[in-house]
NURODREN-839894 format. One record per residue: residue number from 1; residue in one letter; x, y, z of N, C-alpha, C in turn. Coordinates in pm, 1 decimal, always signed. Atoms other than C-alpha are relative to their C-alpha. Example, Ala and Ser with C-alpha at 12.3 -4.5 7.8 and 13.67 -1.06 7.14 Angstrom:
BEGIN
   n res     n_c1     n_c2     n_c3    ca_c1    ca_c2    ca_c3     c_c1     c_c2     c_c3
   1   A    +89.0   -119.0     +0.0  +1230.0   -450.0   +780.0    +90.0   +120.0     +0.0
   2   S    -82.0   -119.0     -6.0  +1367.0   -106.0   +714.0    -77.0   +109.0    +73.0
***
This chain:
BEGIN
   n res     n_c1     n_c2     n_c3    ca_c1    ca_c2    ca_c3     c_c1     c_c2     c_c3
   1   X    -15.3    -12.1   +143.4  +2861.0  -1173.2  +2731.2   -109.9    -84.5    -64.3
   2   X   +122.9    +80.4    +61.7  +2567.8  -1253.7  +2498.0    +47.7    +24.3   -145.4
   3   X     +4.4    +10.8   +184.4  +2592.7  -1362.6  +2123.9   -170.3    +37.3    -20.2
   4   X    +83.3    -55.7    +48.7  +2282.6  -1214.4  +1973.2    -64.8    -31.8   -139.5
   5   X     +3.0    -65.4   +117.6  +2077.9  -1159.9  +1674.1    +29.3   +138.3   -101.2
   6   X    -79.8   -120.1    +28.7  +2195.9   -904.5  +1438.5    -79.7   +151.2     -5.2
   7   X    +43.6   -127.9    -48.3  +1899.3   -657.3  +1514.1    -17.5    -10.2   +159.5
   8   X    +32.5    +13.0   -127.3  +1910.1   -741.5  +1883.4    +34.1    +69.6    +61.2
   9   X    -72.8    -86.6    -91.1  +2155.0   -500.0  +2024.3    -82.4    +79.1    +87.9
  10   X    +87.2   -123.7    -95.3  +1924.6   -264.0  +2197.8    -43.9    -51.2    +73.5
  11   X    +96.4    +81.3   -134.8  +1680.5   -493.0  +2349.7   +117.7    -50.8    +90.9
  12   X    -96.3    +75.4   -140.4  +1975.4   -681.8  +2532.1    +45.6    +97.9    +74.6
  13   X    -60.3   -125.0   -133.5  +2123.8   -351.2  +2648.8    -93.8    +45.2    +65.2
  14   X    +92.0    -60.5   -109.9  +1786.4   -211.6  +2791.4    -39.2   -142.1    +60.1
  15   X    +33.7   +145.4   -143.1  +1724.2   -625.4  +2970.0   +118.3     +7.0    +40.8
  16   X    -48.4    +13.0    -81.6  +2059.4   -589.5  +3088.8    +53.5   +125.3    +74.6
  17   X     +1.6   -104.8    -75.9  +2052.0   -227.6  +3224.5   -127.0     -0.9    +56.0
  18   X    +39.9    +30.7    -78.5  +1729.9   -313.2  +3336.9     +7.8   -104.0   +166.0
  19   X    -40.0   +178.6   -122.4  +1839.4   -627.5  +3566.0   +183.1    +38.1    +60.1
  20   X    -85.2    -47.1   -125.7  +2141.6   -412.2  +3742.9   +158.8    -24.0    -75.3
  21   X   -144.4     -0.8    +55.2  +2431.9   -456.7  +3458.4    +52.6   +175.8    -31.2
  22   X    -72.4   -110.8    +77.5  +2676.5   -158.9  +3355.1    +82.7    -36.7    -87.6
  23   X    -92.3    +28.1   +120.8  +2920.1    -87.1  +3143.3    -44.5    -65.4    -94.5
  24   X    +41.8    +89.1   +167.9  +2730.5   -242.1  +2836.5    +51.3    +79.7   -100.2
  25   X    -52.8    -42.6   +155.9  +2853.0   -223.3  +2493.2    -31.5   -128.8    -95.2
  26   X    +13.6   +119.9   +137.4  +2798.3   -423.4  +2157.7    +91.4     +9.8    -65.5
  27   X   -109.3     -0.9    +58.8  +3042.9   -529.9  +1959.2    -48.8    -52.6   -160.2
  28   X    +48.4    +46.4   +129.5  +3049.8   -584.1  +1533.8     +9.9   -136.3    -19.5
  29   X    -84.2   +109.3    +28.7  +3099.8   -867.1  +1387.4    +76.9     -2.7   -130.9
  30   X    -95.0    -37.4   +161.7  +3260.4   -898.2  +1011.5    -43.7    +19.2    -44.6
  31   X    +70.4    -65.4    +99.6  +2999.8   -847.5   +853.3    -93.5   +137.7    +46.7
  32   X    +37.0   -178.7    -41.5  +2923.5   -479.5  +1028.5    -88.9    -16.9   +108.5
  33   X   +107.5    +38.9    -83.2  +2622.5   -639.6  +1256.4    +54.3    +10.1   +123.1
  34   X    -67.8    -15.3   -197.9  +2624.4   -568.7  +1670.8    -74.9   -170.1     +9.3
  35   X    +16.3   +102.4     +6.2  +2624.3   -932.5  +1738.2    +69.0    -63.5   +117.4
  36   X    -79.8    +48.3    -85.2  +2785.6   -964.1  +2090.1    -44.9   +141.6    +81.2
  37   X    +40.8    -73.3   -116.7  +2678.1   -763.4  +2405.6    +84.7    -13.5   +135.5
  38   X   -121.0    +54.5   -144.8  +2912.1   -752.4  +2726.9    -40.9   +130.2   +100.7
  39   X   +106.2   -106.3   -128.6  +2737.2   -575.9  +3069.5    +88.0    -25.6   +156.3
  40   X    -81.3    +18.7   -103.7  +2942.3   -624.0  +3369.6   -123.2    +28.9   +178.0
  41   X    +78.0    -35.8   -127.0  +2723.7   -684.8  +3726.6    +16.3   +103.0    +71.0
  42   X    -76.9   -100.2    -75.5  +2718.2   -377.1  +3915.4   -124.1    -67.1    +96.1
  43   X    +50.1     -1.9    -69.4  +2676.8   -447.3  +4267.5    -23.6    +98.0    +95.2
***
């Protein structure tokens, strides 16, 4: 799980589908922004 900046979402999902994570998703925060990233290791 990564806290982020609020245009960051993308880049973290393509560095952590590059580097062998799945399942990624971003999550909002209150004020509407993807501000939280969660990738699960696939081994």
């Amino acid at each position: 799980m990564l806290e982020h900046g609020y245009d960051q979402a993308a880049f973290v999902q393509q560095l952590l589908a590059d580097h062998g994570y799945g399942a990624i998703a971003s999550h909002r925060d209150l004020a509407g922004h993807e501000r939280i990233t969660v990738g699960q290791w696939s081994v």
